[in-house]
C-alpha positions as CSV (number, residue, x, y, z in Angstrom):
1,X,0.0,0.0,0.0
2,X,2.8,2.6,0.8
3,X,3.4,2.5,-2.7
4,X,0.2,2.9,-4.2
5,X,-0.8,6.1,-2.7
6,X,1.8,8.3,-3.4
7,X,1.2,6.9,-7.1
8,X,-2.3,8.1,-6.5
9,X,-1.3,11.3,-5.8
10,X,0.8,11.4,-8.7
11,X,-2.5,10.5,-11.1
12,X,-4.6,13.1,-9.0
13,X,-2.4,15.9,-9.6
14,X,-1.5,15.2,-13.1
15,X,-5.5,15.3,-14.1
16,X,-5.3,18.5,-11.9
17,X,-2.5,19.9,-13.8
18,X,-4.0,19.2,-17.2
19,X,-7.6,20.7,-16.6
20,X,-5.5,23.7,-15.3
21,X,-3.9,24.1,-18.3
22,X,-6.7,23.4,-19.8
23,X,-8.4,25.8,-18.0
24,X,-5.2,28.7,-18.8
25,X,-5.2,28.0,-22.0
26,X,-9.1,28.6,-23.1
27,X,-8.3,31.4,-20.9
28,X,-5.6,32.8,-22.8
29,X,-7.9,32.4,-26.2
30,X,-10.7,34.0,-24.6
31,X,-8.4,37.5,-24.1
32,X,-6.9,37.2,-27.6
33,X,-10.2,37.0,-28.8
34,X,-11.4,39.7,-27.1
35,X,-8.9,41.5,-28.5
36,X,-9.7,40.5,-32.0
37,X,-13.2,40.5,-31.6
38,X,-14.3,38.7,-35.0
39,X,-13.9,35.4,-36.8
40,X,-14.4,34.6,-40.8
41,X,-15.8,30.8,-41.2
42,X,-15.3,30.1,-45.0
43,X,-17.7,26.5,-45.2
44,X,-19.4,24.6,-47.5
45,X,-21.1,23.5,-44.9
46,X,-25.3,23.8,-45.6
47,X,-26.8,26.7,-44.6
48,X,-29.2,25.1,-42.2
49,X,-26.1,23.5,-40.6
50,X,-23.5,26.1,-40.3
51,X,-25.8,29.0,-39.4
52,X,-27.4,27.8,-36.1
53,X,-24.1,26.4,-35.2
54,X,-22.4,29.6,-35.6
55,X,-25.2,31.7,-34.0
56,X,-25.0,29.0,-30.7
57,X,-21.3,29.6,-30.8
58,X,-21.5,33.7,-30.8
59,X,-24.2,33.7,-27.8
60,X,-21.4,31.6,-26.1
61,X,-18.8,34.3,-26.9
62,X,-21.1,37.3,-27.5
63,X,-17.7,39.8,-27.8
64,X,-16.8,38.1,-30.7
65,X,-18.5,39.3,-34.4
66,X,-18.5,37.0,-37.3
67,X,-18.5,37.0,-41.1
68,X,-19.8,33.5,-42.4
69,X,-18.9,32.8,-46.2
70,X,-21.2,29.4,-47.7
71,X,-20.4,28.2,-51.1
72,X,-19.9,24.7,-52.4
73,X,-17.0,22.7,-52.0
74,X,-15.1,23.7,-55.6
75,X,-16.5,27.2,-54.9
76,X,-15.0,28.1,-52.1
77,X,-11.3,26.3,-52.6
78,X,-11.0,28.3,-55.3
79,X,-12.4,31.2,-53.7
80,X,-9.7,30.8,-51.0
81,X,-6.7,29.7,-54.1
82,X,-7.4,33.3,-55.7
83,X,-7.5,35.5,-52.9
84,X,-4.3,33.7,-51.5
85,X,-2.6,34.5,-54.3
86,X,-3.5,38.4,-54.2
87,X,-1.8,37.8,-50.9
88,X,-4.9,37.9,-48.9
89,X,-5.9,35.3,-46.6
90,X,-9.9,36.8,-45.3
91,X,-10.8,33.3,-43.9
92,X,-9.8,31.9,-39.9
93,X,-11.7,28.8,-40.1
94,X,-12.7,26.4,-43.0
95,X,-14.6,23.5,-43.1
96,X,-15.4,21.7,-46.0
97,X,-15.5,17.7,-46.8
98,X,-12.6,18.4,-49.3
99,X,-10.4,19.9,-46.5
100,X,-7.7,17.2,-47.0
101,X,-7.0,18.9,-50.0
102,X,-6.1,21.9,-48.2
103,X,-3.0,20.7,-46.2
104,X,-1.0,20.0,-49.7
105,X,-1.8,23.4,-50.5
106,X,-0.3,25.0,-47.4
107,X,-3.6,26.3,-46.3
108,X,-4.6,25.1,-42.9
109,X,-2.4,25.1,-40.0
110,X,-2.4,22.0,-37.1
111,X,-4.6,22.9,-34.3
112,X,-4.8,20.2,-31.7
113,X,-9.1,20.5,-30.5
114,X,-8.8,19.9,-26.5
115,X,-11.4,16.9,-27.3
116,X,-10.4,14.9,-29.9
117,X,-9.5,12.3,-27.8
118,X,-13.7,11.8,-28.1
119,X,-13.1,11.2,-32.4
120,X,-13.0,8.1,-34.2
121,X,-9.4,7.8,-35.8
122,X,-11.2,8.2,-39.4
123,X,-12.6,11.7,-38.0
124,X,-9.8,13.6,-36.8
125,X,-6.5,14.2,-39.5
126,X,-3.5,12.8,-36.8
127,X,-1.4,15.5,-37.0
128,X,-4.4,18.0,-36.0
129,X,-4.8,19.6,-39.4
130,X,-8.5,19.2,-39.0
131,X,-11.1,17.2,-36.9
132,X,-14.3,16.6,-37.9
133,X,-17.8,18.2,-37.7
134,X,-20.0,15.6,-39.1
135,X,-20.3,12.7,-41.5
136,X,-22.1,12.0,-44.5
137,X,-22.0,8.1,-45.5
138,X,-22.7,7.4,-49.0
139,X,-25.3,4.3,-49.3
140,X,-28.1,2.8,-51.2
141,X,-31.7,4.1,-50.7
142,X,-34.7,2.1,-51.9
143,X,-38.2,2.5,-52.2
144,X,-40.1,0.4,-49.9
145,X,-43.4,0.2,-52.3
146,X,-41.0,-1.1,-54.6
147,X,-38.4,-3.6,-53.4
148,X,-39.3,-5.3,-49.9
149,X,-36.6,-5.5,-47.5
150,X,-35.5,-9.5,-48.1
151,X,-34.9,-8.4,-51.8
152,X,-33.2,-5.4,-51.6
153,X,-29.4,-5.3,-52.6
154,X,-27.0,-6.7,-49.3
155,X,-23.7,-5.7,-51.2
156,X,-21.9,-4.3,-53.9
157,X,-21.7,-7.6,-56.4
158,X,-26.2,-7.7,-56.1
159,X,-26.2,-4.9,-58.3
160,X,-25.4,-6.7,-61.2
161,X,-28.5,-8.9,-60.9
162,X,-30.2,-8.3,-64.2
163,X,-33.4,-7.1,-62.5
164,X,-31.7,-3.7,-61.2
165,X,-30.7,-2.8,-64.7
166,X,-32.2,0.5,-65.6
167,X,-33.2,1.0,-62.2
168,X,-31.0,2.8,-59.9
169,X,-30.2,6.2,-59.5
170,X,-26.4,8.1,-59.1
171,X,-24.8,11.1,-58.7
172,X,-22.7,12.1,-62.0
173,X,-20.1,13.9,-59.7
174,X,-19.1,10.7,-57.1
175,X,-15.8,10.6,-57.9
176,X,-14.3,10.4,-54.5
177,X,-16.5,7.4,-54.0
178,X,-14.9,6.0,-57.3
179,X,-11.2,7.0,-55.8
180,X,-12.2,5.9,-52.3
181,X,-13.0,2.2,-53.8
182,X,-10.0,2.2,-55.6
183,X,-7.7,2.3,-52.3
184,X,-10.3,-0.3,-50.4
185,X,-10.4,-2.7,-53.1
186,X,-7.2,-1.6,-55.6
187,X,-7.7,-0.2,-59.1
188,X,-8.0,-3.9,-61.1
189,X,-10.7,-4.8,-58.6
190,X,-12.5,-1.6,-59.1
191,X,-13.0,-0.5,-62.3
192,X,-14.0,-4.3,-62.8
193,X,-16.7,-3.6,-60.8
194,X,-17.5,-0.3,-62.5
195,X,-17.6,-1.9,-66.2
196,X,-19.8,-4.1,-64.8
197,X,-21.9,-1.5,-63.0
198,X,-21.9,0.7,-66.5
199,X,-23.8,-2.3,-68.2
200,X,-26.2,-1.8,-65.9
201,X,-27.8,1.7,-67.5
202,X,-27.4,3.3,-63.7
203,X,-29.4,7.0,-64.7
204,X,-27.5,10.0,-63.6
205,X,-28.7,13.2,-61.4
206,X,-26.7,16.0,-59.9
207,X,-27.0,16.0,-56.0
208,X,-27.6,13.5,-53.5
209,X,-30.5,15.2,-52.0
210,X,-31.8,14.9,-55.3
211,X,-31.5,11.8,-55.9
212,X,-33.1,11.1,-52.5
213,X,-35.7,13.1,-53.4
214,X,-36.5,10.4,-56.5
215,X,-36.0,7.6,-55.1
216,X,-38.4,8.9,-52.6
217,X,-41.7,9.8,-55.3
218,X,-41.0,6.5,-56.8
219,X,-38.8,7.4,-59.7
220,X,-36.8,4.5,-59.1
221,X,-36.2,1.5,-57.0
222,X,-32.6,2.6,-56.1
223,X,-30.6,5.1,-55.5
224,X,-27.5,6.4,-54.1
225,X,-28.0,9.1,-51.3
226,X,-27.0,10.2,-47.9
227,X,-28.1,7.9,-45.0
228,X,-28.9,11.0,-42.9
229,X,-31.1,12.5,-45.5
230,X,-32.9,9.1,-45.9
231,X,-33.6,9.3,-42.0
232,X,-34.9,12.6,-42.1
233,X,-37.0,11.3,-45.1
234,X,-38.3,8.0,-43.2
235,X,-39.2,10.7,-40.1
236,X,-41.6,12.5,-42.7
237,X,-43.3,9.4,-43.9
238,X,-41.5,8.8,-46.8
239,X,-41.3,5.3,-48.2
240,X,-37.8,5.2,-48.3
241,X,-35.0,2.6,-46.4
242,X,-31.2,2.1,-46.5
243,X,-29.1,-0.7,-46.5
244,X,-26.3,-0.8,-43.5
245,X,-24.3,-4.4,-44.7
246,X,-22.4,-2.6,-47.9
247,X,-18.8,-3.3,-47.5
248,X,-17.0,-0.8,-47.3
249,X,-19.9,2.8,-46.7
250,X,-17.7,5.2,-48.2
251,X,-18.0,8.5,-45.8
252,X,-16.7,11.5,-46.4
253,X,-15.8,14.2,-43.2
254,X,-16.9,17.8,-43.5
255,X,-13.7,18.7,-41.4
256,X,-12.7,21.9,-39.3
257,X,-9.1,23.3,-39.4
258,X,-7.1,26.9,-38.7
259,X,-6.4,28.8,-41.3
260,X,-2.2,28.9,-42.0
261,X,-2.2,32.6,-41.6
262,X,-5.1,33.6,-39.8
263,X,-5.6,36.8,-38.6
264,X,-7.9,36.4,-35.5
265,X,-6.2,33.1,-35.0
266,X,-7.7,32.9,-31.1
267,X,-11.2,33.2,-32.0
268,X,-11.0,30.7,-34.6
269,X,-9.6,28.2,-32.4
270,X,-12.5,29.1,-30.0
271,X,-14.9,28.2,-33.0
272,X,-13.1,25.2,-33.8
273,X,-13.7,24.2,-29.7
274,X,-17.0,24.9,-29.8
275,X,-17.8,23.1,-33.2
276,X,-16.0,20.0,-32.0
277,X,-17.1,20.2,-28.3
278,X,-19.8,17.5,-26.9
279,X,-22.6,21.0,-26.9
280,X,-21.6,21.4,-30.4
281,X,-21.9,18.1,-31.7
282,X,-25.1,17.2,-29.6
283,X,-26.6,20.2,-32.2
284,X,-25.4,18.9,-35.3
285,X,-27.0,15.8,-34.0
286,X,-30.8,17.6,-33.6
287,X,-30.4,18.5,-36.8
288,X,-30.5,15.1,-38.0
289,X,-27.0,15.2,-39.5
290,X,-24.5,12.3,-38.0
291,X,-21.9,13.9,-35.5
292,X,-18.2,13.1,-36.2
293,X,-17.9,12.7,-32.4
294,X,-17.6,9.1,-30.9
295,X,-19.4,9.8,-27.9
296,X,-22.5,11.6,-29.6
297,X,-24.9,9.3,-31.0
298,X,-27.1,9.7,-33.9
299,X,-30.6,10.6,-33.9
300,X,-31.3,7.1,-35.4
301,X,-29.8,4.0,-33.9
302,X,-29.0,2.4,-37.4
303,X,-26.9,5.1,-38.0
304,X,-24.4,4.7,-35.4
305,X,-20.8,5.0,-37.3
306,X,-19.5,2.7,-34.6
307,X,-21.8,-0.2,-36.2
308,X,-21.0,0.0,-39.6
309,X,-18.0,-1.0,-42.3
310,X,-16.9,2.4,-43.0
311,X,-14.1,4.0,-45.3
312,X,-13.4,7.6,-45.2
313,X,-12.4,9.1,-48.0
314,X,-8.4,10.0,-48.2
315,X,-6.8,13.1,-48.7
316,X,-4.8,10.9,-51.5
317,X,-8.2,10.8,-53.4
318,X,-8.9,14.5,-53.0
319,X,-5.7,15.1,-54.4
320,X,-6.2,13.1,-57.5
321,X,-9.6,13.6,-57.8
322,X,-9.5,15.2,-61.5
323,X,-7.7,11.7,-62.6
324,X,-10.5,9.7,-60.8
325,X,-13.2,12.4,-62.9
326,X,-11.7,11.3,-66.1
327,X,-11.5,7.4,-65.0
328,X,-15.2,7.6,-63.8
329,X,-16.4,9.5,-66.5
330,X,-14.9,7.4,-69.1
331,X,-16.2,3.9,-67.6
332,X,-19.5,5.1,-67.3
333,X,-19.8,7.3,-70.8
334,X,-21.0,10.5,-69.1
């Protein structure tokens, strides 16, 4: 025993130690911010999304102002390349599913979020270049007044069956599902598949929620959609299910990082707190999206990430992702 307690103490005080400089250090960004007293959020992040988390975030820190700039993914990266290259950098925070992209390009800084400890390895970049916000997991919808549950696809290979020819939906533009494939199942393996896939007639929309939307009135048996936008759609009433067993879900991470050279550095690390913290992911939860944070569970127990076989798209992919265009493009005659 006279060794265990002074090794207790040790433990004790450490903990005690940490959450003090814990405490000193949200401290310290708390007076910088002050000081600064604004943040600029460039996202691509949904409107309905970004906005209450923001306006949660600024009644936290009500000394703080804030400029929030929403435009899609390619958008606002390009937004962000020209006014870089006038030698301005307007933005503090970015999120944005494609952020990956952004550490090649010198763009983001590493910022280590005081809970990421709470984030699936998949969510969170290691060295701290970004950390997630929520998911999005790319999977197949059907309509239940069409296919009953023992028939619908389990897997990849039962989309060749001859009686889903002509009958499912995609999104023209899922090229980083295409590259994400390629590193889970290697490029002879995948565009294999994809040949085969092509034979199938798949019809071609612009938008997820879109295709959602058609698999929804009937349009089609199948489509591919998000599994948080088929929840929502299943809440309403709408005859619509997803199938969890697809080997591997490819997700893709709309992430949060620090601008390389921001100019109210503080508050955007306060931002990227909040956005990451248990409060904020407990609101992208309510509404209906699937938090990045382990600890946070969906609003639908099917959805829990834990659960499921999934594959996050790599920063590799992003990267290449006008090579995987032209590959997809090709295979499929679009």
């Amino acid at each position: 025993m006279k060794f265990r307690l002074p090794f207790l103490s040790l433990i004790i005080a450490g903990l005690f130690i940490s959450q003090s400089l814990y405490a000193q250090s949200t401290s310290q960004l708390i007076e910088g911010a002050k000081k600064e007293g604004k943040v600029v959020w460039y996202t691509s992040m949904a409107i309905d999304t970004s906005k209450p988390l923001l306006d949660a975030f600024l009644k936290e820190y009500p000394f703080i102002k804030a400029d929030l700039v929403r435009a899609g993914e390619e958008q606002l990266t390009n937004r962000m390349l020209s006014e870089i290259r006038a030698g301005q950098w307007l933005f503090d925070a970015v999120s944005t599913s494609s952020i990956g992209a952004l550490i090649e390009r010198k763009m983001i800084t590493p910022y280590l979020a005081p809970e990421r400890d709470a984030f699936m390895d998949q969510f969170k970049e290691p060295q701290g270049y970004w950390t997630g916000v929520f998911a999005n997991n790319l999977v197949l919808a059907y309509n239940t007044k069409m296919v009953a549950a023992k028939d619908a696809p389990k897997d990849y290979a039962d989309l060749l069956q001859p009686r889903w020819k002509g009958q499912m939906l995609m999104d023209s533009t899922d090229y980083d599902w295409f590259g994400t494939l390629i590193t889970a199942w290697g490029r002879e393996k995948t565009v294999k598949y994809m040949q085969q896939l092509a034979k199938q007639e798949p019809l071609w929309r612009r938008g997820h929620g879109l295709t959602a939307q058609l698999v929804g009135a009937g349009e089609t048996a199948l489509a591919w959609a998000y599994s948080f936008r088929i929840e929502r759609m299943k809440r309403d009433g709408a005859p619509v299910e997803w199938i969890e067993t697809f080997d591997p879900i490819v997700v893709t991470i709309s992430g949060i990082g620090l601008s390389a050279k921001a100019t109210n550095p503080n508050a955007a690390r306060l931002l990227i707190n909040f956005a990451t913290s248990k409060k904020g992911q407990e609101m992208v939860r309510e509404m209906r999206r699937i938090p990045a944070r382990g600890d946070v569970k969906p609003f639908a127990p099917k959805m829990d990430q834990s659960k499921l076989k999934l594959k996050a798209v790599p920063k590799e992919v992003y990267s290449g992702l006008d090579d995987h265009a032209r590959e997809f493009r090709k295979i499929f005659g679009l």
